[in-house]
C-alpha positions as CSV (number, residue, x, y, z in Angstrom):
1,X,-24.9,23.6,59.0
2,X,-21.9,25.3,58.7
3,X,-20.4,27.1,55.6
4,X,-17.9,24.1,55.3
5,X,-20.3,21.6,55.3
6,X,-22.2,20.4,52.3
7,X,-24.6,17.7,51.1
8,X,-23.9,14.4,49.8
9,X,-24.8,14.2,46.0
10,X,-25.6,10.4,46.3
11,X,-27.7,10.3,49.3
12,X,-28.4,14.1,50.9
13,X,-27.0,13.6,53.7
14,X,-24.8,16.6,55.6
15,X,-20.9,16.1,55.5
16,X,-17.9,18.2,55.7
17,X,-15.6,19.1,53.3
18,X,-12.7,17.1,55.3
19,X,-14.5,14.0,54.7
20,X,-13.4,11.9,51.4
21,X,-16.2,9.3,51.8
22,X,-19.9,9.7,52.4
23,X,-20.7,8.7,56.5
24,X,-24.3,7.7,55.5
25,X,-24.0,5.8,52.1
26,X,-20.0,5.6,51.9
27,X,-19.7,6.5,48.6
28,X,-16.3,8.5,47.4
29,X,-16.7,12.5,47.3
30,X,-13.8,14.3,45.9
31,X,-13.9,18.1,47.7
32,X,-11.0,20.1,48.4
33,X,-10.4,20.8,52.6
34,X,-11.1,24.4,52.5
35,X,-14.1,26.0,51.8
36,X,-15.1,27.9,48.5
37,X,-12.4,26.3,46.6
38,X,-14.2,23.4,45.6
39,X,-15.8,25.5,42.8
40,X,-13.4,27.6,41.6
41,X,-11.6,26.3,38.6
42,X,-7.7,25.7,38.8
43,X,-5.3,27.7,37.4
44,X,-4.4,27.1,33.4
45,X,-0.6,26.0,33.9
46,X,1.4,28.5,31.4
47,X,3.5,25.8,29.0
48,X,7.0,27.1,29.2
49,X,9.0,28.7,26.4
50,X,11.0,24.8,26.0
51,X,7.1,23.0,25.6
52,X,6.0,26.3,22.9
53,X,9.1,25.8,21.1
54,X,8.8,22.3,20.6
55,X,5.2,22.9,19.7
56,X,5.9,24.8,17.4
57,X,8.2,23.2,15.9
58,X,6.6,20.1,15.4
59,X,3.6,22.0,13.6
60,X,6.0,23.3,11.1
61,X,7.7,19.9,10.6
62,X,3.6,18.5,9.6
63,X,2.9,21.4,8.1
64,X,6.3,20.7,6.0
65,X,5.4,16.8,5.4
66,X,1.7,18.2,4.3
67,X,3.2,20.5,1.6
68,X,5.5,17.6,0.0
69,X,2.8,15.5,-0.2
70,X,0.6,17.8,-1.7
71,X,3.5,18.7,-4.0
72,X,4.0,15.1,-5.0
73,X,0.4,14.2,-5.7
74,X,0.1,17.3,-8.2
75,X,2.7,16.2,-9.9
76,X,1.9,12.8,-10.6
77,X,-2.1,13.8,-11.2
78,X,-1.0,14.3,-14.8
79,X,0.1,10.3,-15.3
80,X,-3.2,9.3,-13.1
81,X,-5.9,12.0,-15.2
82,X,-4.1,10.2,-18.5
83,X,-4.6,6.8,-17.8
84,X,-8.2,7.5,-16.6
85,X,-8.8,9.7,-19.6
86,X,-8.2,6.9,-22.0
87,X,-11.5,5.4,-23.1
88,X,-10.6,1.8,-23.1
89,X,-9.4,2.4,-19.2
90,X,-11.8,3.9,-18.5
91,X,-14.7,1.7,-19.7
92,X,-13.0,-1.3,-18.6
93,X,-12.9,-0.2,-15.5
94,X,-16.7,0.6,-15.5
95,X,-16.8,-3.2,-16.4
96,X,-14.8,-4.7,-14.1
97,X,-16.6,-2.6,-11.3
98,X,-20.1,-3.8,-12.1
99,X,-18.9,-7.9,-12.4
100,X,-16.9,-7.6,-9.3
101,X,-20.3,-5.6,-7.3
102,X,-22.2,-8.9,-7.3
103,X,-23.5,-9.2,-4.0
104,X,-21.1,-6.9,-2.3
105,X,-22.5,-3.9,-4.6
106,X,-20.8,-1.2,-6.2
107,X,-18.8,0.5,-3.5
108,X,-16.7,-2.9,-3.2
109,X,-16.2,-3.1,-7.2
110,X,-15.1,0.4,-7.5
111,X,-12.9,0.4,-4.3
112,X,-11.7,-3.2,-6.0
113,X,-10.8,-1.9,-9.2
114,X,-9.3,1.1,-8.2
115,X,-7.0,-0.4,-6.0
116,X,-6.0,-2.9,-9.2
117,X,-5.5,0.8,-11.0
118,X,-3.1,2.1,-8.2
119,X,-1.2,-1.3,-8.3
120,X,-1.0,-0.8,-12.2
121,X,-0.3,2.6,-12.2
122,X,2.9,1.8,-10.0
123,X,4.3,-0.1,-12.6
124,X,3.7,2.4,-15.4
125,X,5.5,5.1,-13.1
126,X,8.6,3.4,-12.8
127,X,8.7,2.6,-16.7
128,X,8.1,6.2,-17.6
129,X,11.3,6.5,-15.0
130,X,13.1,4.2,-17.3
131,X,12.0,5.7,-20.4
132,X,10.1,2.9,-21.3
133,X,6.8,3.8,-23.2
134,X,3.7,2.0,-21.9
135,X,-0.2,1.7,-22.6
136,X,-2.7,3.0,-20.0
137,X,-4.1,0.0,-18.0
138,X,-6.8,-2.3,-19.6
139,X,-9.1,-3.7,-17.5
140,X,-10.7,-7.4,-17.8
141,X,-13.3,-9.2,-15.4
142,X,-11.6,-11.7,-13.0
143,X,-8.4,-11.5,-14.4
144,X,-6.9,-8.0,-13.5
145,X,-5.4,-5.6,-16.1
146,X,-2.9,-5.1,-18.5
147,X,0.0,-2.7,-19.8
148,X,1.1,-3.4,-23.1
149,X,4.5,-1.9,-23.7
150,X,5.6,-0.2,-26.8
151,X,9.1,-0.7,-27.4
152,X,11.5,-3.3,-26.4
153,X,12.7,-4.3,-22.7
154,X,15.0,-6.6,-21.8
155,X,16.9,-5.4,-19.0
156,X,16.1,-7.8,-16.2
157,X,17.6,-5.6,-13.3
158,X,14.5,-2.9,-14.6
159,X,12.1,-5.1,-15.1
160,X,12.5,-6.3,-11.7
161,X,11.8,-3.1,-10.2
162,X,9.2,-2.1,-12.6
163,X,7.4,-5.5,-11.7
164,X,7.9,-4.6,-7.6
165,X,6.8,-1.4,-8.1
166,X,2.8,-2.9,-8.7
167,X,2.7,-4.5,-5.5
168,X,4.8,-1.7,-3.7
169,X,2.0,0.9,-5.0
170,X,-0.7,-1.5,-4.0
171,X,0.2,-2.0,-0.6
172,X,-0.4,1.6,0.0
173,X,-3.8,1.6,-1.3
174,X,-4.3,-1.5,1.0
175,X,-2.9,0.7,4.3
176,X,-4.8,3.7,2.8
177,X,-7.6,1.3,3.2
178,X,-7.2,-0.3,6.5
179,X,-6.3,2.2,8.2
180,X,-9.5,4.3,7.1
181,X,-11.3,1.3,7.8
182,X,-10.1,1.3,11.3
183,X,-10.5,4.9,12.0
184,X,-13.9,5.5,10.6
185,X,-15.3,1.7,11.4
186,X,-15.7,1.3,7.7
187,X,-16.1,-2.5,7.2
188,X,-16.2,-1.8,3.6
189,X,-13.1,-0.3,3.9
190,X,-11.3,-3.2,5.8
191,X,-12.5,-5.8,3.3
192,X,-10.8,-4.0,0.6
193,X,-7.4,-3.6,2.4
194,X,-7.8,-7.0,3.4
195,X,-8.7,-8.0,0.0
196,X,-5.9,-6.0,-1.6
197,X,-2.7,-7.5,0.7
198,X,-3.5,-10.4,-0.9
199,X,-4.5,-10.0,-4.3
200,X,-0.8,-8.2,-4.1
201,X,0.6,-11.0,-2.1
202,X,-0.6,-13.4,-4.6
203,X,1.4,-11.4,-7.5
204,X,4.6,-12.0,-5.7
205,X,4.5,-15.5,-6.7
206,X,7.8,-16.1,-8.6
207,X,6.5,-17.8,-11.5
208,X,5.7,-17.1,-15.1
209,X,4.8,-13.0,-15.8
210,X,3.8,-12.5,-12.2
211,X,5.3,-9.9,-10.4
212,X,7.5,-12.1,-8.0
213,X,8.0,-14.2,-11.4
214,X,9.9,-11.2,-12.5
215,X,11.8,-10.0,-9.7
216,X,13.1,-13.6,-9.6
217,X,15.0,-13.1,-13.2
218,X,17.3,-10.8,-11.1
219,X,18.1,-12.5,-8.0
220,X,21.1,-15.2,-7.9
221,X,21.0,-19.1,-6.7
222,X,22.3,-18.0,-3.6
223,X,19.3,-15.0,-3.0
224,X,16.9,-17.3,-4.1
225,X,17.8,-20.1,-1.4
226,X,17.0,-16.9,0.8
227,X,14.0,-16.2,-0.1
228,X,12.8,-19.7,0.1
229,X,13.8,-20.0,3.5
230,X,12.3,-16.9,4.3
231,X,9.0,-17.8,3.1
232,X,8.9,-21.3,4.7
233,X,9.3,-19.3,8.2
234,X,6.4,-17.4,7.2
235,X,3.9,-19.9,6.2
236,X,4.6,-21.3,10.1
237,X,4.1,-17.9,11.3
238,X,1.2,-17.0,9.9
239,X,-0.4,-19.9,8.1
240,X,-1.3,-18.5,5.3
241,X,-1.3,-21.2,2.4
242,X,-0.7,-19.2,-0.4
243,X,3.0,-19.1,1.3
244,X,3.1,-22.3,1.0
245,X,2.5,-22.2,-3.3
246,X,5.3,-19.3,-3.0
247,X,7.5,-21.4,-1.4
248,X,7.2,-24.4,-3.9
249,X,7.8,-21.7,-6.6
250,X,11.3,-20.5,-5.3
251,X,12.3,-24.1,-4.4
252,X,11.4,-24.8,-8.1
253,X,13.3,-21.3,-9.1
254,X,16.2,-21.8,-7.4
255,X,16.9,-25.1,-8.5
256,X,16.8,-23.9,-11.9
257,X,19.6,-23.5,-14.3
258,X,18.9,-20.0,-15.4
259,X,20.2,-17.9,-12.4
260,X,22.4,-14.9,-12.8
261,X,25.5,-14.7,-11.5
262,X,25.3,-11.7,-10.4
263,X,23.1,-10.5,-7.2
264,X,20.8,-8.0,-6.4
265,X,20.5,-7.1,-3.1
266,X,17.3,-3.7,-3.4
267,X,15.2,-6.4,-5.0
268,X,15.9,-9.3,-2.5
269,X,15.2,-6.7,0.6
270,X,12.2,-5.4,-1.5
271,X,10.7,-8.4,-2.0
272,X,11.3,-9.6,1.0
273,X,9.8,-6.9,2.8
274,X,6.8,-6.3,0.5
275,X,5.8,-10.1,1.3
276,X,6.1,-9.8,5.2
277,X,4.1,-7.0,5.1
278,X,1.3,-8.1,2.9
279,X,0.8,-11.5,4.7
280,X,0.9,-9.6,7.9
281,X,-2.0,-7.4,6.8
282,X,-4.1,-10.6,5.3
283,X,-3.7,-12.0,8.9
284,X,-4.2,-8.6,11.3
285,X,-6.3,-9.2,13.8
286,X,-9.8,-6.4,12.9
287,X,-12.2,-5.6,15.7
């Protein structure tokens, strides 16, 4: 045999390093034509200055998106160790956690009730923002929680925003969620984010104190015919019914006779927004 031949790994039989198939058993061997090469290892490429540049570059622009974020969730740890430190939060929550386990046990009540904290939390933010003073949330089987506030508010514009801000903070805890659930194959983690969209989509309903109810109270006749349109095209799209109870409750809302004059365009695109992503996440497709 000579020292460019060599034997087939599939079969043993002799071939040279010219051939690309196997003349014996015909299966595919991937050699190089000259002989000696075939086991040396190829040359590390050198990245040139252009490709280290962007590199590094693009570590310090994560590295400067990690640092804000660290920055921002140290400074709001004070409102979230506040809340929790409040006894009646904090048992409530112990509560709610044990009758929500049931027969999903108590990694799905706790993830469930801290994800109706984060959505509560969101709205206490935003009245802090407005100098509004608020109670730390308090926790009740089956129906949620509740802020009580502790000084008048009447400004519909705010209170808008301050009732947005709940499901805006909840969605995140729904994508925190998912996409942990995704990563990791954490079925317990989908089922809460999937579970969360629409425990959030349900608060956009605009009726009564509901979330949506109250980001109604700023949006004119005309913003209101919007959304209703808006969410009839979404009910065909993704067949959720609970669309369909949000849609009866803008036709009712815009037909109504107390409609400001005035519109409000932030909360229309909020709204708007916040509902095509939450029923998008209730209906993504999970492996």
């Amino acid at each position: 045999m000579s020292p460019t031949d060599r034997l087939c790994p599939h079969c043993g039989a002799p071939l040279t390093t010219s051939r690309l198939e196997c003349p014996s058993c015909g299966q595919r061997i991937h050699v190089l034509r000259h002989a000696g090469l075939e086991d040396r290892p190829a040359a590390p490429s050198k990245p040139s200055p252009m490709a280290k540049a962007a590199g590094a570059g693009g570590a310090a622009f994560l590295l400067w998106k990690l640092w804000g974020l660290i920055l921002f969730v140290l400074s709001k740890a004070k409102l979230i160790l506040f809340a929790l430190s409040k006894g009646s939060t904090f048992f409530s929550m112990l509560l709610s956690a044990w009758a929500y386990s049931g027969q999903n046990g108590w990694g799905f009540g706790l993830g469930f009730v801290l994800s109706i904290y984060i959505h509560e939390m969101g709205h206490v933010y935003v009245l802090r923002r407005y100098g509004i003073q608020a109670s730390a949330p308090l926790f009740i089987p089956f129906v949620g929680a509740i802020i009580r506030l502790k000084q008048r508010f009447d400004n519909p514009a705010q209170d808008a925003r301050v009732g947005l801000a709940g499901p805006l903070a909840g969605l995140g805890a729904a994508l925190l969620c998912l996409v942990l659930g995704q990563a990791w194959d954490w079925r317990l983690g989908q089922a809460l984010g999937r579970i969360g969209a629409w425990i959030n989509l349900f608060n956009m309903i605009p009726l009564w104190q509901l979330d949506g109810g109250r980001a109604f109270n700023a949006l004119n006749r005309a913003q209101r015919w919007i959304v209703f349109v808006f969410l009839v095209l979404a009910l065909f799209l993704t067949g959720e019914p609970l669309l369909a109870l949000m849609a009866l409750a803008a036709l009712f809302r815009a037909l109504g006779r107390a409609v400001p004059r005035k519109a409000d365009g932030p909360v229309l695109a909020l709204y708007v927004g916040l509902v095509a992503v939450l029923a998008f996440l209730g209906h993504m497709p999970l492996p």
